[in-house]
C-alpha positions in Angstrom: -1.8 -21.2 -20.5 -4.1 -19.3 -22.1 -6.3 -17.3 -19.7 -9.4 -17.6 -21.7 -9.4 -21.2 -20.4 -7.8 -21.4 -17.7 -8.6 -23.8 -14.9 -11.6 -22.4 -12.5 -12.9 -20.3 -15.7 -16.2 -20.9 -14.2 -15.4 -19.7 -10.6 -14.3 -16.4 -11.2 -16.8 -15.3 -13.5 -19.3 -15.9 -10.3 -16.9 -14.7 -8.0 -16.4 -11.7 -10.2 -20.3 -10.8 -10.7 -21.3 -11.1 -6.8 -18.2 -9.0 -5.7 -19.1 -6.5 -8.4 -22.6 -6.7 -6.7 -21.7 -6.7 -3.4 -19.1 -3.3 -4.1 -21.9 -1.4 -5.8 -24.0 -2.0 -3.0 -21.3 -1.5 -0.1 -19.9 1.5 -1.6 -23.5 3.5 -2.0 -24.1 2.6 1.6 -20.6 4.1 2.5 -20.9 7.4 0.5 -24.5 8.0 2.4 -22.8 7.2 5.6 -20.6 10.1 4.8 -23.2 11.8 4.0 -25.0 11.7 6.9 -22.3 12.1 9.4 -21.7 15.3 7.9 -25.3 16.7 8.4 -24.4 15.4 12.2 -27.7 12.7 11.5 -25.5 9.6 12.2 -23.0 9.4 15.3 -19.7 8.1 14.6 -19.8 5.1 16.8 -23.6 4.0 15.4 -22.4 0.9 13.6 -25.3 -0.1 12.2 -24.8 0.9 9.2 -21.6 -1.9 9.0 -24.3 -4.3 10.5 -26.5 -3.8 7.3 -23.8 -3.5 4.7 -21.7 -7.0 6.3 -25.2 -9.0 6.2 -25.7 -7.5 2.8 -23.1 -7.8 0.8 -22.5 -11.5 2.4 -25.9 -12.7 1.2 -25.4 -11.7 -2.2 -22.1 -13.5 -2.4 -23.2 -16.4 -0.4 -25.9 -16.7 -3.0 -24.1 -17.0 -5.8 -21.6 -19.7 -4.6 -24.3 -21.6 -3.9 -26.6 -21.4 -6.5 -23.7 -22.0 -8.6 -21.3 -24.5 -6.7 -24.2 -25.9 -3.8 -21.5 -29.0 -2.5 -18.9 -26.3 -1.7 -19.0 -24.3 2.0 -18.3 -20.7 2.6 -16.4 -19.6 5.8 -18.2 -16.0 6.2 -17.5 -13.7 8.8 -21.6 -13.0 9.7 -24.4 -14.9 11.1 -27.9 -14.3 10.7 -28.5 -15.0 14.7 -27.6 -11.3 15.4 -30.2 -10.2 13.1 -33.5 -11.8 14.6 -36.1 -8.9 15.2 -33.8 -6.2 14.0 -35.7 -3.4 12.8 -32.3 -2.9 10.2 -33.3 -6.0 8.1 -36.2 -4.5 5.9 -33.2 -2.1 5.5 -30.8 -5.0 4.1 -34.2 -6.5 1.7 -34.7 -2.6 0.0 -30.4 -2.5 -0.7 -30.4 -5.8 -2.0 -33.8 -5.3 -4.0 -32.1 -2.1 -5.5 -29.0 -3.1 -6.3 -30.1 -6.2 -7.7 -31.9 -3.8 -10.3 -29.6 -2.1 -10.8 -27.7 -5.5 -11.9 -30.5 -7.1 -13.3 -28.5 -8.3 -16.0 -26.0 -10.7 -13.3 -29.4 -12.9 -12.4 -29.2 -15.4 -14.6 -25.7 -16.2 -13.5 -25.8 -15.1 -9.6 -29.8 -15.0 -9.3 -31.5 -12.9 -7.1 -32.9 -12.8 -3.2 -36.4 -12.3 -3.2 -36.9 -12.3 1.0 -36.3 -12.2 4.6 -36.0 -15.9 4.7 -33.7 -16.2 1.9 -31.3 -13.9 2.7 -30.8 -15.3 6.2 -30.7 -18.8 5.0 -28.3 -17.6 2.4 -25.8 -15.7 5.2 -25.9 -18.7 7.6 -24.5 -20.7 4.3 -21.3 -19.0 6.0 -21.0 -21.1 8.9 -18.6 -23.8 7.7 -15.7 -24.6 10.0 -13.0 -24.8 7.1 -10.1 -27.2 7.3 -7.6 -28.7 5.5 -9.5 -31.3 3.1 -11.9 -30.7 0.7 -12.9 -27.3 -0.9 -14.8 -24.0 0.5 -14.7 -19.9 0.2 -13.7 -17.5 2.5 -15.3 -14.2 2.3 -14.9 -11.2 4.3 -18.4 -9.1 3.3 -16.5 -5.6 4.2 -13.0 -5.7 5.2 -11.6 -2.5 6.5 -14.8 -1.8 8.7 -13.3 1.6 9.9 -12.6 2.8 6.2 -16.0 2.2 5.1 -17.2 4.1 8.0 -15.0 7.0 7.1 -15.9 7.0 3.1 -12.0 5.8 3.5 -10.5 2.5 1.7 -12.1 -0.9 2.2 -12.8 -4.4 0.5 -15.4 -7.0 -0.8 -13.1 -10.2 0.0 -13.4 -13.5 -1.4 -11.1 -16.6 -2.2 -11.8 -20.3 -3.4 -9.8 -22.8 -1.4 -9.0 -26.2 -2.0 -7.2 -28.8 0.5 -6.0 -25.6 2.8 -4.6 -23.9 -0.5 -5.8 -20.6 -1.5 -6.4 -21.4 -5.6 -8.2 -18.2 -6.9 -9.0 -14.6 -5.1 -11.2 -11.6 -6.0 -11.1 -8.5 -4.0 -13.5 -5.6 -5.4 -12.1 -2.3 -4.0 -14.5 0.8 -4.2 -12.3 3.6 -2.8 -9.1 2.5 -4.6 -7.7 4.9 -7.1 -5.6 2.9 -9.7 -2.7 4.7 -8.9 -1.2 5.5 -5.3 2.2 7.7 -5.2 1.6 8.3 -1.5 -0.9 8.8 0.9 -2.0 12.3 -0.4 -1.4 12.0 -4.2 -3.1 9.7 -6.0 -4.7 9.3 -9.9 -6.5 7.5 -12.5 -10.0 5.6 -12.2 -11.7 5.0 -8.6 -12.5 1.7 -8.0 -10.6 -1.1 -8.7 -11.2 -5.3 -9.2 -8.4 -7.6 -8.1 -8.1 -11.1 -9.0 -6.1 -14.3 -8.9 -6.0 -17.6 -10.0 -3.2 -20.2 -9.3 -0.5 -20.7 -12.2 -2.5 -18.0 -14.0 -1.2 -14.4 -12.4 -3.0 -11.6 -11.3 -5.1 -8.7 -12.7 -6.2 -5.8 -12.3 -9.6 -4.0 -14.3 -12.3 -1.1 -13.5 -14.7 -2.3 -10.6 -17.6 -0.4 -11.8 -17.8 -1.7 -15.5 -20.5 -3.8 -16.6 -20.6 -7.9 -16.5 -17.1 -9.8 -16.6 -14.7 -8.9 -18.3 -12.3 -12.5 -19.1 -8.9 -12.9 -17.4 -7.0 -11.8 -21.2 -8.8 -8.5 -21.7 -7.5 -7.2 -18.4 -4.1 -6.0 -17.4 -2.0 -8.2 -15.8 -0.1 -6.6 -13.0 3.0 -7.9 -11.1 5.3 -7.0 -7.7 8.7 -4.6 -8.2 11.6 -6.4 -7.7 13.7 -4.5 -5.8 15.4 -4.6 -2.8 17.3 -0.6 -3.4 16.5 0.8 0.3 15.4 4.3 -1.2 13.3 2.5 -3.6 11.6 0.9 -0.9 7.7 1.3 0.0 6.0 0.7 2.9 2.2 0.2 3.4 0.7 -0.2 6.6 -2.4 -0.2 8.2 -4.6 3.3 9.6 -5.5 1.4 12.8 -2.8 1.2 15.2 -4.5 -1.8 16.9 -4.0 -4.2 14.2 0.0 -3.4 14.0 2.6 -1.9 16.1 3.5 1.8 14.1 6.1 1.7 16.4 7.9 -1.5 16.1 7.3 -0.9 12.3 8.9 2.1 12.6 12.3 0.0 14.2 12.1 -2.4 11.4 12.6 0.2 8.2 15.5 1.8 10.3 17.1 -1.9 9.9 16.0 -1.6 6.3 17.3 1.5 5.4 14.0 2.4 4.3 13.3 6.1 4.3 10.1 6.8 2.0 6.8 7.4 4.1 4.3 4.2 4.7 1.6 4.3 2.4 -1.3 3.9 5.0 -4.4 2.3 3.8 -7.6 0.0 5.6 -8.0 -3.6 4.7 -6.9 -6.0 1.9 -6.4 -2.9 -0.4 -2.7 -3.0 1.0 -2.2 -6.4 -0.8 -3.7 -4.9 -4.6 -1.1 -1.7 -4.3 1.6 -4.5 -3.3 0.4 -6.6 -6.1 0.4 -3.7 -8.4 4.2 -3.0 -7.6 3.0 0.4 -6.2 4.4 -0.5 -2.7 7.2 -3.0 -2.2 6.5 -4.3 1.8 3.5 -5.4 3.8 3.9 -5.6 7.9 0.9 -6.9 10.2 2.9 -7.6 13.4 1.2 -9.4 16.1 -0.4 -7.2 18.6 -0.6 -9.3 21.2 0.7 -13.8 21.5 -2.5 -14.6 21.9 -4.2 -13.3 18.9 -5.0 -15.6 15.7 -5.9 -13.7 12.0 -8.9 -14.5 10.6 -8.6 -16.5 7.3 -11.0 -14.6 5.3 -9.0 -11.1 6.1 -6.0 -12.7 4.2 -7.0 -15.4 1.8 -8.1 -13.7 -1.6 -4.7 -11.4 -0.8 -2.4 -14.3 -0.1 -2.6 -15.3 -3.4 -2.7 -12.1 -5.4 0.6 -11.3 -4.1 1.8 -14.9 -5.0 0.7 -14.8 -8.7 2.0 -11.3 -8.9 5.5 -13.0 -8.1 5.6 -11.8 -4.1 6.1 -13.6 -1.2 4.4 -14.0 2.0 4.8 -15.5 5.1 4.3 -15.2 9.5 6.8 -13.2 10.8 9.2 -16.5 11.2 8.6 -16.5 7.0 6.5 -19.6 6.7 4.0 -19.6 4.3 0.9 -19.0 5.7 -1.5 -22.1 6.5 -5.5 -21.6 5.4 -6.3 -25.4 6.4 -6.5 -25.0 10.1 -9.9 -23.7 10.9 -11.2 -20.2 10.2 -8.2 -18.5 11.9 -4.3 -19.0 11.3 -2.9 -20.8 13.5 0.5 -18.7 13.2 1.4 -15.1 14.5 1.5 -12.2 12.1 1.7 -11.3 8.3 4.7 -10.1 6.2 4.7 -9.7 2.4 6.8 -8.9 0.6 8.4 -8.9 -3.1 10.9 -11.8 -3.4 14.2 -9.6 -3.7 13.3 -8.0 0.0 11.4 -10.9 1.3 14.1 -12.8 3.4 15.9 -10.1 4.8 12.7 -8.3 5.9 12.0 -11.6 7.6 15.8 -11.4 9.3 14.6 -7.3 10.5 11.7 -8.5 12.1 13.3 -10.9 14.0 15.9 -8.5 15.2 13.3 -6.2 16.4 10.9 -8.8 18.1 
């Protein structure tokens, strides 16, 4: 199939401009945070800079999909409830007014928010319940909320799907250099544009280039395929709440897995899976109770599936994005498909 014409052509040329948007804005945001928690101006647990950056970056994209695609729904992660009387929101209108500037160039294809009004009409365009009929996005405005606090890794997350499949994912990643050995040796150009679309593969290009750059001018990137133990990489998440280290730790004993765990925030993990720079992803559950959100996995279920991985719950089914805006299943496991199964079989054994 020729990826010039590919089925949801369209689509990802909108996706594509509002996450490029949404990461230029995100990112500047996270650099002055940095910034300013260095000078000992901002306290590490003042989160509203995450509050203005989340309701940001989701009215951009929100925006877009509608302006573009009004009949389809958008399963964000924000609502604009939490914003009434905020003093931050003349903060969101001057980020959004400068980076739309700075992308002038995007408004004929995104357009642009001119006001208050807009942009909480535009982030409430989020509130759709999702399910298995019928077609909607999910998009997670800044995934990796600890990263972005830390000038660390995080993502701009958004996936198209239809009838509770997952058909095409963008994830723009600011932070990510193209090229991970390990957790402190890295190279090549920061920031980094992941996409998807089904029966199409997966790609990689520059986030901060200019415009869209079509689907056959971009380098098409694919999972290792092996399942050699000393071969084997691990990447797991920074915060221990979202996965037991420990239990991880018992599961690459059964693996014969040696190498250090890469250790990164967010979807980032699935684009340096996707990229066959790491091998294994573990989420385990942290609790029986708790339910992933859809939009933290969506736009990286299927990048790892065009790339040729696998993923699956930590029983190995695939995982189901119809049932509401959380998965009704316990944990995530990717993998590439030579390791896949018996990872499945370790983490049984330890669980």
């Amino acid at each position: 199939m020729a990826t010039s014409t590919h089925p949801y052509a369209k689509e990802l040329e909108i996706a594509t401009l509002a996450v490029k948007r949404a990461s230029i804005l995100t990112k500047k945001l996270s650099d002055s945070i940095v910034t300013l928690q260095q000078s000992g101006t901002l306290t590490k647990d003042d989160k509203s800079p995450v509050t203005v950056g989340d309701f940001a970056s989701q009215a951009i994209v929100n925006h877009a999909i509608k302006l573009n695609f009004p009949n389809d729904e958008i399963v964000g992660e924000e609502d604009s409830q939490d914003l009434q009387d905020s003093p931050l929101t003349s903060q969101i209108l001057d980020l959004i007014n400068q980076v739309q500037q700075e992308t002038s160039e995007y408004d004929d294809k995104i357009g642009k928010l001119s006001n208050l009004k807009e942009i909480t009409t535009s982030i409430d365009f989020g509130d759709s319940q999702g399910g298995s009929t019928g077609r909607f996005w999910a998009l997670d405005p800044i995934d990796g909320t600890k990263g972005f606090l830390r000038g660390d890794q995080f993502a701009v997350c958004l996936a198209l799907i239809e009838n509770g499949k997952v058909v095409l994912g963008v994830i723009g990643c600011p932070n990510l250099p193209q090229i991970i050995h390990s957790n402190d040796k890295h190279e090549g150009i920061v920031g980094g544009l992941y996409s998807a679309v089904k029966g199409v593969g997966s790609y990689y290009s520059a986030l901060f280039t200019k415009g869209f750059t079509p689907l056959d001018q971009q380098q098409k990137i694919s999972m290792k395929s092996t399942s050699n133990p000393s071969e084997l990489k691990v990447v797991e998440g920074v915060e221990k709440g979202h996965s037991s280290h420990s239990t991880q730790a018992q599961i690459k004993q059964i693996l014969g897995i040696t190498t250090p765990a890469i250790n990164l925030d967010s979807q980032v993990k699935y684009c340096v899976l996707a990229s066959g720079q790491s091998d294994i992803y573990l989420r385990l559950p942290v609790s029986d109770t708790y339910r992933e959100k859809i939009w933290d996995h969506a736009a990286g279920n299927i990048l790892i599936y065009e790339s040729g991985g696998q993923v699956g719950d930590i029983e190995g089914n695939p995982l189901n994005f119809g049932t509401g805006r959380t998965l009704q299943s316990k944990g995530v496991i990717a993998g590439n498909k030579q390791v896949f199964d018996s990872v499945i079989k370790a983490v049984q054994q330890v669980l």
